[in-house]
N, C-alpha and C positions, 0 to 999 in steps of 0.2 A: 504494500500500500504506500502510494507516496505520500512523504512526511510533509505538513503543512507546512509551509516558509513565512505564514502571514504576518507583521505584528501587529500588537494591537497592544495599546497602553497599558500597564501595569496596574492589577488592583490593587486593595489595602495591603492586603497578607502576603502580595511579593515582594512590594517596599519594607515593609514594617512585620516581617517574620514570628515576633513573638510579642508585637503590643496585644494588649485585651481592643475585641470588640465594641464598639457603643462607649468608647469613653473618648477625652478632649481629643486626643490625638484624629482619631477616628474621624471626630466630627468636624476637622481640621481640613483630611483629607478630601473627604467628603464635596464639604465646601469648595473648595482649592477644583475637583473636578470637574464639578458643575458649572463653576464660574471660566474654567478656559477647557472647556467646548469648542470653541472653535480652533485653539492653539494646536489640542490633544488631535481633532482632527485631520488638523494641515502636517500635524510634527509626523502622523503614521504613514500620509500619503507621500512625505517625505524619504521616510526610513524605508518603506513597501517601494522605492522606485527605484532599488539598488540594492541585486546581492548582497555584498559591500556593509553595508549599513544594516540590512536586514541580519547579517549574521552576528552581528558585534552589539545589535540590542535586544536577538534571540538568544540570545548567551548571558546578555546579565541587561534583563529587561528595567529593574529598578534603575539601570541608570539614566532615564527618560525622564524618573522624578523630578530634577533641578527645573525643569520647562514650567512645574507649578510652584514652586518652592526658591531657589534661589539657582542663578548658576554667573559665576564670576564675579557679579557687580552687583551689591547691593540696591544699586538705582533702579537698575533693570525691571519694566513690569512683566505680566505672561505674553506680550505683542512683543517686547524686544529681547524677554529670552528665547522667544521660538524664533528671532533672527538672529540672534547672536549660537545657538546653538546648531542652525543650521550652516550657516556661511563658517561656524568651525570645521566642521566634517567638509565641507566642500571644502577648503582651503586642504585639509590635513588626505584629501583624495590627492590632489594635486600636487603637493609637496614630497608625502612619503609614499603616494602611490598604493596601487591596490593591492599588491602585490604583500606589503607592509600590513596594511589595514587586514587584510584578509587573516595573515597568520596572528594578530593581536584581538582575535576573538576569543581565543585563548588565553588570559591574564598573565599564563605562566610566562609566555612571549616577553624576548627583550629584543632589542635591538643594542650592540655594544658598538655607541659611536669612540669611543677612544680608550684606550689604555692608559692609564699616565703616570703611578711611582708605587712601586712595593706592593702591587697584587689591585691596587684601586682601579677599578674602572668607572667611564659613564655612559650610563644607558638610557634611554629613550624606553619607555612604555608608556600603559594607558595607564592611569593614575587609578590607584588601587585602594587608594584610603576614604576621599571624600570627593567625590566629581561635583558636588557643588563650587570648585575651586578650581576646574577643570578638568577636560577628559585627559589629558595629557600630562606626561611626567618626567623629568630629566633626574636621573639620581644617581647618586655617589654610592657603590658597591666595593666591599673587600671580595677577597676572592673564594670566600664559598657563598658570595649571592647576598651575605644579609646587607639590607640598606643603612647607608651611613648618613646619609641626607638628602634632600629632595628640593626639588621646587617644581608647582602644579602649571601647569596652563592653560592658553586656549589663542587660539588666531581670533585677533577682533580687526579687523579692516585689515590692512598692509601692516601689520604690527604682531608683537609676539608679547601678549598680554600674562606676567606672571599673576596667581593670586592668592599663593602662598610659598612660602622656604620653610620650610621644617628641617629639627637637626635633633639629636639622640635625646629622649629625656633621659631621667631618674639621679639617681647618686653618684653614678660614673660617668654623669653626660662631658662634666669639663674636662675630665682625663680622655674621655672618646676622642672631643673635639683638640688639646693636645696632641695627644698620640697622631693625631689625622694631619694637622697643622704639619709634625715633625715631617709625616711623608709624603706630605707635598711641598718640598722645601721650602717652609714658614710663609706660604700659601695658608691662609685661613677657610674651612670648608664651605661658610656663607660667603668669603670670595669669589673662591672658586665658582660655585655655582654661580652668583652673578657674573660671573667674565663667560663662563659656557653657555649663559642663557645671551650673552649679547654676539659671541660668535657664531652661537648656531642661526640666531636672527639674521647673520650674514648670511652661512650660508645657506641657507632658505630661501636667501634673494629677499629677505622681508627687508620694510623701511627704518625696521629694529626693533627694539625690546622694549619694554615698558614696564612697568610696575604697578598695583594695585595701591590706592589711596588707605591709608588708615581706616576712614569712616566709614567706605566702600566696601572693605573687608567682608564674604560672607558670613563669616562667623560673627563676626560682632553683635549677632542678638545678643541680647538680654539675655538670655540663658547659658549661652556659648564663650561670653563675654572672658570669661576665665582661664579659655581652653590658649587664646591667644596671645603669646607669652612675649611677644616685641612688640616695637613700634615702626610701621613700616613705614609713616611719613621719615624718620631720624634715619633710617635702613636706605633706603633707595639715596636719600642725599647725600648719605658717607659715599657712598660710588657716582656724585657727580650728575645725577637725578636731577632733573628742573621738573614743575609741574606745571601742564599746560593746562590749556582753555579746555581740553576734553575731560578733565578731573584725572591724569595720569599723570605718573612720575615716569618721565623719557628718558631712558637711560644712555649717556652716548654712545653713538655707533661703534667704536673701537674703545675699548677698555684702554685705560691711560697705563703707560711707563713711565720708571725710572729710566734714563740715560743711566749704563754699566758705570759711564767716567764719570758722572755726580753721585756714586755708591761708596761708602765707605773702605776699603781694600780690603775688612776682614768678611767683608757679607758679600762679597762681587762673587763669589763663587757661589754660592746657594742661589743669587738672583740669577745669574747664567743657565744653570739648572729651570730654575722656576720658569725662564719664559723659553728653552730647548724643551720642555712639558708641554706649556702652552701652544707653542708655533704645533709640534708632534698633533697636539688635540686637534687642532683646527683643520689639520692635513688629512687623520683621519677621519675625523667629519664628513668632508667634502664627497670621501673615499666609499664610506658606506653608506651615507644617501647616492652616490653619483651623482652628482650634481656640482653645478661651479660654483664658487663661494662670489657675491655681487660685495667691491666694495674693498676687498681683503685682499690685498696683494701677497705675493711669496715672500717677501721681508715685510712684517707687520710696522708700520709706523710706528716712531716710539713717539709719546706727547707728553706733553706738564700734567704733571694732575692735578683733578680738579678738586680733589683732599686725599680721598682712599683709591690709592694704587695696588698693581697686584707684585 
């Protein structure tokens, strides 16, 4: 018998696995259905007009929820998250291709865009923690797989929208992030990821990276309020961040350097290393999407910084 392909919006009890029936939650969802009717609509005749799509939210259909709930942008209502959640997938067709998409119906799916010191790699998946922060993920991995850091996304126009960095909690999180610092020679891991989120922006050929606003933040309800443990207006500005008329923090196109000759002679060897890592990442970037980096030339410009260098 052939297996049905259709989708169709997710109910309560495949969002929400083991809340009780008939209480607030519920009645939340409820609402939330009834009222984008026409979104839930447009989003399946969406997702039903492409293999592609059909197999990646036949596989983990709850993640269609963000379309009534939240997804990147606070501001966003259900008319601009069913545009902003479609023009992602169409952007992320074109980019990583289907080829890509196809095999990340599977979560277990990574893609290892670079190698870079002491067994760390970083990899590209679909964002596995919270897709209201995007379907997409860049993360810092040792080498049996477990995650070291993150940051979520999502393509919003010509841009590469982060809307979250995550890094280790609990009692060992600042010796993690030590230890990590060490092996990326004194490379910091929330660095690093912001310098990989602005060269993959390259080469993606996008008009570059961006940042999520504080306020904007989805987690920032009232409830969630706590779970959010920085401040990203202070975060995106250490790295030279300006915040435009769109409510983003734009991050510049090319991550800033040191000049080797204005380094002091006992750390010029560790910064040598750091950006021979770097140039290495961007190379194999290019390498495992195929594709040409727009913007990045073969000797990366070095520039003043505009506070936080790498």
């Amino acid at each position: 018998m052939k297996q049905n392909r259709t989708f169709t919006f997710p109910d309560f009890r495949t969002v929400y696995s083991y809340a009780p029936l008939y209480r607030l939650q519920h009645l939340k969802y409820t609402l939330r259905k009834f009222f984008g009717k026409k979104e839930i609509y447009a989003f399946e005749q969406f997702v039903n007009a492409s293999p592609i799509r059909q197999g990646l939210f036949l596989h983990c259909p709850q993640n269609a929820y963000p379309l009534l709930r939240e997804f990147v942008d606070r501001r966003f209502n259900c008319k601009r998250r069913l545009d902003a959640m479609t023009a992602d997938f169409l952007m992320a067709e074109k980019l990583f291709g289907t080829d890509i998409l196809h095999q990340m119906e599977d979560y277990r799916f990574h893609l290892v865009l670079a190698h870079l010191s002491d067994g760390i790699s970083l990899w590209l998946n679909r964002n596995d923690n919270c897709v209201e922060e995007g379907a997409w993920s860049l993360s810092l991995r040792d080498e049996a797989g477990n995650r070291l850091y993150m940051a979520t996304f999502a393509f919003v126009g010509t841009h590469l929208l982060t809307a979250s960095v995550q890094g280790p909690a609990g009692e060992e999180a600042k010796d993690t992030v030590r230890r990590i610092t060490k092996q990326l020679h004194g490379l910091r891991p929330q660095q690093l990821m912001v310098t990989a989120l602005q060269y993959f922006a390259a080469v993606l050929g996008l008009d570059g990276a961006m940042g999520i606003a504080q306020k904007h933040q989805v987690k920032l309800r009232w409830k969630l309020k706590k779970r959010v443990k920085m401040n990203y207006d202070a975060f995106w500005q250490e790295y030279g961040a300006s915040l435009e008329r769109d409510g983003y923090w734009h991050l510049p196109q090319t991550p800033a350097r040191k000049d080797l000759a204005d380094i002091e002679s006992k750390k010029r060897s560790m910064y040598r290393k750091r950006y021979e890592m770097l140039d290495n990442m961007v190379a194999e970037m290019k390498d495992s999407l195929k594709t040409e980096a727009r913007g990045i030339s073969d000797g990366i410009q070095t520039e003043k910084p505009p506070r936080r260098t790498a």
